[in-house]
Rosetta silent file (secondary structure, phi, psi, omega in degrees, C-alpha in Angstrom):
SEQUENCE: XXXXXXXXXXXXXXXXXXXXXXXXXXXXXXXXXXXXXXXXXXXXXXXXXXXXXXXXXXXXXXXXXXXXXXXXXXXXXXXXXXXXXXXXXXXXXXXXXXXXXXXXXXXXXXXXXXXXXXXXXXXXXXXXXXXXXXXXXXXXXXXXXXXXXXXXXX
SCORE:     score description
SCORE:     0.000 S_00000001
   1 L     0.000  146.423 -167.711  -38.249   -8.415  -41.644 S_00000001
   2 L   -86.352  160.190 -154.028  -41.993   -8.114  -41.752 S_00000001
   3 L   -75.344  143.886  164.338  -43.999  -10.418  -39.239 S_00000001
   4 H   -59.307  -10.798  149.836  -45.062  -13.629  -41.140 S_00000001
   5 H   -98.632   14.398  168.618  -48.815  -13.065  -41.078 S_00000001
   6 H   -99.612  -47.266  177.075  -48.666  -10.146  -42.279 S_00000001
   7 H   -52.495  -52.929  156.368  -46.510  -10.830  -44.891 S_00000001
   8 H   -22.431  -78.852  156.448  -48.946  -13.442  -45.816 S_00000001
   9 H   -26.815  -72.596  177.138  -51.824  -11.561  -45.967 S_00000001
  10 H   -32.556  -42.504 -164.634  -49.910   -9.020  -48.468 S_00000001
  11 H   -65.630  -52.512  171.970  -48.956  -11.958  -50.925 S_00000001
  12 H   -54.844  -30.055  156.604  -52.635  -12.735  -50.584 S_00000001
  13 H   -58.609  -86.341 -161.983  -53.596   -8.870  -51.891 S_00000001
  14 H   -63.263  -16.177  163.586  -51.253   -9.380  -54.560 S_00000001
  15 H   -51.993  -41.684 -153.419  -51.899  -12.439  -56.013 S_00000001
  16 H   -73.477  -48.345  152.986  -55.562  -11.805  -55.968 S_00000001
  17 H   -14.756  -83.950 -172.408  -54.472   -8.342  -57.617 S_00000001
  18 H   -59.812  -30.991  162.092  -52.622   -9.605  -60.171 S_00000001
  19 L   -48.872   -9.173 -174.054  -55.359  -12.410  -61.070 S_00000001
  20 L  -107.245   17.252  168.277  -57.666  -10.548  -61.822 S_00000001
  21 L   -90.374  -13.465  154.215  -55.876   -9.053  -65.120 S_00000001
  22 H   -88.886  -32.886  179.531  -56.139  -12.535  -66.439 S_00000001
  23 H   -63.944  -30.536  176.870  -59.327  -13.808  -65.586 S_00000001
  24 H   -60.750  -44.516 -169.204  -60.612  -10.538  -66.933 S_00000001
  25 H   -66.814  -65.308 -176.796  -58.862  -11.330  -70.482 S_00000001
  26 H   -50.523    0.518  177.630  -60.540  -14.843  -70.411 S_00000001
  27 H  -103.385  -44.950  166.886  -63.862  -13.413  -69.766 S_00000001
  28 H   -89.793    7.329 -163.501  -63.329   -9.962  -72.243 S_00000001
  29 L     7.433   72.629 -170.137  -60.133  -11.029  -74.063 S_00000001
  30 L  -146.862  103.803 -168.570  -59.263   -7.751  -73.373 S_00000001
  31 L   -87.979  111.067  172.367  -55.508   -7.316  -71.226 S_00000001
  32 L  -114.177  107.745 -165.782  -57.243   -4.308  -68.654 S_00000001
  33 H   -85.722   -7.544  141.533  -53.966   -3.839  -66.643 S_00000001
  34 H     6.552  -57.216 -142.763  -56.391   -1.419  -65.085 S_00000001
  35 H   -84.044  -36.447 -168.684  -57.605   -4.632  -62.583 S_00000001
  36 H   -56.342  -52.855  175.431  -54.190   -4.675  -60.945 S_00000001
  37 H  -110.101   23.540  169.265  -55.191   -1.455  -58.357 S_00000001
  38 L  -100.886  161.208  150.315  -58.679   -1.929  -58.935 S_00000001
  39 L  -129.696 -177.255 -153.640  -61.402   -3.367  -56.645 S_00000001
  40 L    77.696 -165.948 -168.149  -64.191   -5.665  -56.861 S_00000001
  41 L    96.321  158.246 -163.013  -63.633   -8.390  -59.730 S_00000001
  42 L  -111.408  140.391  -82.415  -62.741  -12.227  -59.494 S_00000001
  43 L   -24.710  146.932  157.658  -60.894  -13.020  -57.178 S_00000001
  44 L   -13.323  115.586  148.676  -61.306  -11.175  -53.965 S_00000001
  45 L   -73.215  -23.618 -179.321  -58.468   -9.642  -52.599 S_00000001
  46 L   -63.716  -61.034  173.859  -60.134   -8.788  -49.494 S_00000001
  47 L   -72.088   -9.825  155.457  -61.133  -12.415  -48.935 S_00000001
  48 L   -86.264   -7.855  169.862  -57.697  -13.810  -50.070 S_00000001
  49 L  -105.726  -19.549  164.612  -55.945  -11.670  -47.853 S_00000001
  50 L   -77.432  -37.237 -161.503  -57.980  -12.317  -44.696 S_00000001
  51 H   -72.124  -32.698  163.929  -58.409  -15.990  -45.474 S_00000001
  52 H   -47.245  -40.759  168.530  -54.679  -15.988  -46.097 S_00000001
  53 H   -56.054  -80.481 -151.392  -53.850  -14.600  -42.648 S_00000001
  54 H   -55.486  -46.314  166.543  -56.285  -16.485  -41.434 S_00000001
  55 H   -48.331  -44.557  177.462  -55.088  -20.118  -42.776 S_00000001
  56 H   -76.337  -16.590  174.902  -51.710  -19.483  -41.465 S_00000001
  57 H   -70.246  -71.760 -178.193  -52.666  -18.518  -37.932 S_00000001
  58 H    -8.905  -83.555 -147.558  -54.744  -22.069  -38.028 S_00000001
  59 H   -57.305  -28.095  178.426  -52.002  -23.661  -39.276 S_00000001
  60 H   -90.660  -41.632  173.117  -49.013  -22.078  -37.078 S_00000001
  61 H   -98.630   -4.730 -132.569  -51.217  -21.798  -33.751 S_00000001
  62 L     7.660 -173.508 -123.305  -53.893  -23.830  -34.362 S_00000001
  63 L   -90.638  -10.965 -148.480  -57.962  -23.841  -34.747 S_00000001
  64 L  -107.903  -22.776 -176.902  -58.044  -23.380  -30.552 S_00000001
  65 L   -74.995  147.668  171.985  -55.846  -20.449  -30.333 S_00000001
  66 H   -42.562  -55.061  162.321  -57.138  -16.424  -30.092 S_00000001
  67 H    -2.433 -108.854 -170.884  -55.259  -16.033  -32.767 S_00000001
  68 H   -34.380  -61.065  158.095  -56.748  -18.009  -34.889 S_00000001
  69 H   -36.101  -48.773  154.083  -60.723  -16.981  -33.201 S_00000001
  70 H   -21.701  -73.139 -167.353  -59.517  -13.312  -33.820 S_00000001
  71 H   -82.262   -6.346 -121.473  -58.718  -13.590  -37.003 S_00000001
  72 H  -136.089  -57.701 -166.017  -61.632  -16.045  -38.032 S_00000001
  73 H   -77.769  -42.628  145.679  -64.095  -13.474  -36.834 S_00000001
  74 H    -4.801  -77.131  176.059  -62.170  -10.666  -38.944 S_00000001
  75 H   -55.369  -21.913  179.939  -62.286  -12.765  -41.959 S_00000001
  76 H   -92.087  -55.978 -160.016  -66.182  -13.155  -41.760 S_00000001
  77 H   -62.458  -26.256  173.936  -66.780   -9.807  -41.158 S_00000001
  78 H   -46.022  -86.560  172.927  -64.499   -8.465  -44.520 S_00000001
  79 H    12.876 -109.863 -177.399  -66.009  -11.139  -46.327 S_00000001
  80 H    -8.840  -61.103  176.696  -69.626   -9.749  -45.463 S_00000001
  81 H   -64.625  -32.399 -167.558  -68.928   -6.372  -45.853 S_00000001
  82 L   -85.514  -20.455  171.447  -67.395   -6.969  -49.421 S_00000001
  83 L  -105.403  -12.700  155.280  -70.359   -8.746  -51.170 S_00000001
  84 L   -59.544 -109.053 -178.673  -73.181   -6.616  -48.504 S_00000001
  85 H   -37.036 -100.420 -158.346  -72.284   -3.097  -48.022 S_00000001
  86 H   -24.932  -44.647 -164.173  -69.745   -2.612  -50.523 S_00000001
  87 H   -46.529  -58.236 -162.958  -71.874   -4.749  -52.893 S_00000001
  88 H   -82.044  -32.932  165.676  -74.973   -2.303  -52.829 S_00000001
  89 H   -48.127  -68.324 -163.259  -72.660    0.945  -52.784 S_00000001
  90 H   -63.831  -27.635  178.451  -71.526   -0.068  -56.264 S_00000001
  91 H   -54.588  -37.733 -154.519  -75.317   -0.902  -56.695 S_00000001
  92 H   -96.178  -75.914 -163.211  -76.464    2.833  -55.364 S_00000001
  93 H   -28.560  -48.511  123.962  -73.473    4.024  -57.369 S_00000001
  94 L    32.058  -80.389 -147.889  -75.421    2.585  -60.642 S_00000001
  95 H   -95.298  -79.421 -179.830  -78.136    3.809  -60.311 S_00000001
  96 H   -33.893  -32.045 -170.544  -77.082    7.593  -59.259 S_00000001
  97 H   -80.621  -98.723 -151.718  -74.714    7.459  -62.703 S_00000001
  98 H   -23.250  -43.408 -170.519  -78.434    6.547  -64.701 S_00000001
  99 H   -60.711  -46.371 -177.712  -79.737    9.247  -63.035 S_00000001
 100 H   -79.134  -18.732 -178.150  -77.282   11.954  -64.167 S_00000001
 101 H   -47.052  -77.750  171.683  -77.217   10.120  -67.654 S_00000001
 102 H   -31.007  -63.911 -153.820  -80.935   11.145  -67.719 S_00000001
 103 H   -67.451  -60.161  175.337  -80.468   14.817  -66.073 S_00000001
 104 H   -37.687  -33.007  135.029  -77.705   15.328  -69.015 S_00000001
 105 H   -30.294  -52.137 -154.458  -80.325   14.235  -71.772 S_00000001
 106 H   -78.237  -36.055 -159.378  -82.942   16.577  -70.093 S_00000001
 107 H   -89.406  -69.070  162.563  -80.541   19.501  -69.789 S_00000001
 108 H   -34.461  -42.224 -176.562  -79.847   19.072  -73.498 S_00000001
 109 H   -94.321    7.824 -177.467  -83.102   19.026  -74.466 S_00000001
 110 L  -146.614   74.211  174.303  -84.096   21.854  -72.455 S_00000001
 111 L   -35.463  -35.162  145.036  -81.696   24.652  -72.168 S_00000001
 112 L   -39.186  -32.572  176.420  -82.943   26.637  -69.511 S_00000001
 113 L   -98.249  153.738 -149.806  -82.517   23.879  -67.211 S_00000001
 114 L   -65.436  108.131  169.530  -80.275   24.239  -64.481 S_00000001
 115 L  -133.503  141.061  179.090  -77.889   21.615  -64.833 S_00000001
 116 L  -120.335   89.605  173.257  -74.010   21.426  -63.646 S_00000001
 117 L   -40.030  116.081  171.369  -72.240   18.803  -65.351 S_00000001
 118 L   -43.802  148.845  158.243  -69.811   16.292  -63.167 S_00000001
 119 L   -79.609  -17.191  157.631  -66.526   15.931  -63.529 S_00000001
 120 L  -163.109  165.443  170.213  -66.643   11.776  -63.388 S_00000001
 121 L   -56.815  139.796  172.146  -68.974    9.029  -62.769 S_00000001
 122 L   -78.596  158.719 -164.328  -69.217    7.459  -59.373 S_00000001
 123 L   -69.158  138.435  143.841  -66.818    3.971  -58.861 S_00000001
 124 L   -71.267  -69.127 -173.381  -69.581    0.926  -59.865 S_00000001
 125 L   -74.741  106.804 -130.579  -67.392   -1.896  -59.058 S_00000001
 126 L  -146.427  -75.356 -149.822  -66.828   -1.582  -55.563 S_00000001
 127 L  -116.741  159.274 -123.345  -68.012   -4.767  -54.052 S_00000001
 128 L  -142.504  115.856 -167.312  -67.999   -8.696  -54.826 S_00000001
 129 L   -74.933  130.162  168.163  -70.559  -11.125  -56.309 S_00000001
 130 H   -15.348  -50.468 -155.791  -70.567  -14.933  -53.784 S_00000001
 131 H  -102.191   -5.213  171.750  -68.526  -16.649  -56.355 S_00000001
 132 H   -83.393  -24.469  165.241  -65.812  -13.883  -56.900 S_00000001
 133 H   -37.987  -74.239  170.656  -65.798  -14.152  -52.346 S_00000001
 134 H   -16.057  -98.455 -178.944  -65.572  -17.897  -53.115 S_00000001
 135 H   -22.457  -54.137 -177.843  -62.312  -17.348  -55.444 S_00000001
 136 H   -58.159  -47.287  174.092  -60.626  -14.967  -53.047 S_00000001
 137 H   -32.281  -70.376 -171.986  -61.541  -17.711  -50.288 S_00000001
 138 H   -67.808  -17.026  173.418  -59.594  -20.782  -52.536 S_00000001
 139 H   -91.162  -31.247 -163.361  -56.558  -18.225  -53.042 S_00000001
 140 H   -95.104    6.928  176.945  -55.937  -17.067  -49.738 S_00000001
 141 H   -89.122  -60.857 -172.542  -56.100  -21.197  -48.281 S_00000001
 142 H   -46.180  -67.782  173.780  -53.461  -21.925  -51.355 S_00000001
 143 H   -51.976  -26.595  163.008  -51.702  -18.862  -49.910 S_00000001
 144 H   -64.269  -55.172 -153.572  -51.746  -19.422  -46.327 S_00000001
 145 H   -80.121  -26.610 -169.695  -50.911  -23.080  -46.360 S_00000001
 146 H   -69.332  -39.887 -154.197  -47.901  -22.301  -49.134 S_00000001
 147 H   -90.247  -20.948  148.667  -46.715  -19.758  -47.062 S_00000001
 148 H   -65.238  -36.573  162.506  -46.619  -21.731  -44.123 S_00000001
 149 H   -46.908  -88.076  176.686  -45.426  -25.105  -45.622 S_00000001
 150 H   -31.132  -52.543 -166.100  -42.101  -22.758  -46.600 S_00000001
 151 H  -102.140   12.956  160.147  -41.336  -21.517  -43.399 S_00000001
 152 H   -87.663  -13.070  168.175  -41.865  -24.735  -41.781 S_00000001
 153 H   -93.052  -11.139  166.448  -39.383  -26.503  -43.565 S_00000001
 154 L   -60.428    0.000    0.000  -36.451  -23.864  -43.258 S_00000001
């Protein structure tokens, strides 16, 4: 059987996984089953699966424990990195796709120039706007505390 903060933490990927093929229909009413192995998007998965972890260590070892200070410090840096770094990659990413948009235009209108089409577009959505963190946050504390609640009462 898999350790119980780990398992946690998965349950916290996949919820936030599966959540985002509705909240996508209520924003494009559009079903993009797409969202299920995608990232970026509301909610986090990153931040519902560390905060998930991280709620259950709290809650099983409590706020005083390594654990928990481990895991705490973990959870900030994913966080961070998914609406910083990642955030600006998808940003970069953007930008570099406009760019070849253009050189493909240019290349059309001027045959001679040297151009070598790509075979796809760089990933945009890579990284996570505050209030899709924020979601991922409120899923993995629902998930942590659920998944703790359950094995404390067996």
């Amino acid at each position: 059987m898999l350790n119980r903060a780990l398992s946690t933490a998965l349950i916290g990927i996949g919820a936030a996984q599966f959540l985002k093929v509705p909240v996508s229909y209520l924003e494009t009413g559009v079903w993009d089953w797409k969202k299920l192995l995608g990232s970026g998007d509301m909610p986090s998965s990153h931040s519902s699966a560390v905060t998930s972890l991280t709620t259950y260590v709290a809650l099983k070892n409590g706020m005083a424990s390594i654990d928990f200070g481990v895991s705490s410090i973990f959870s900030l840096i994913v966080m961070y990195d998914a609406m910083g770094v990642r955030w600006h990659a998808g940003e970069t990413a953007i930008a570099v796709n406009d760019m070849y948009e253009q050189l493909e235009k240019l290349a059309h209108e001027h045959p001679n120039f040297p151009y070598k089409k790509r075979k796809k577009e760089l990933k945009e959505v890579m990284g996570h706007m505050p209030i899709e963190v924020a979601g991922g946050i409120a899923l993995g504390l629902a998930v942590g505390a659920i998944s703790y609640f359950i094995e404390k009462d067996k």
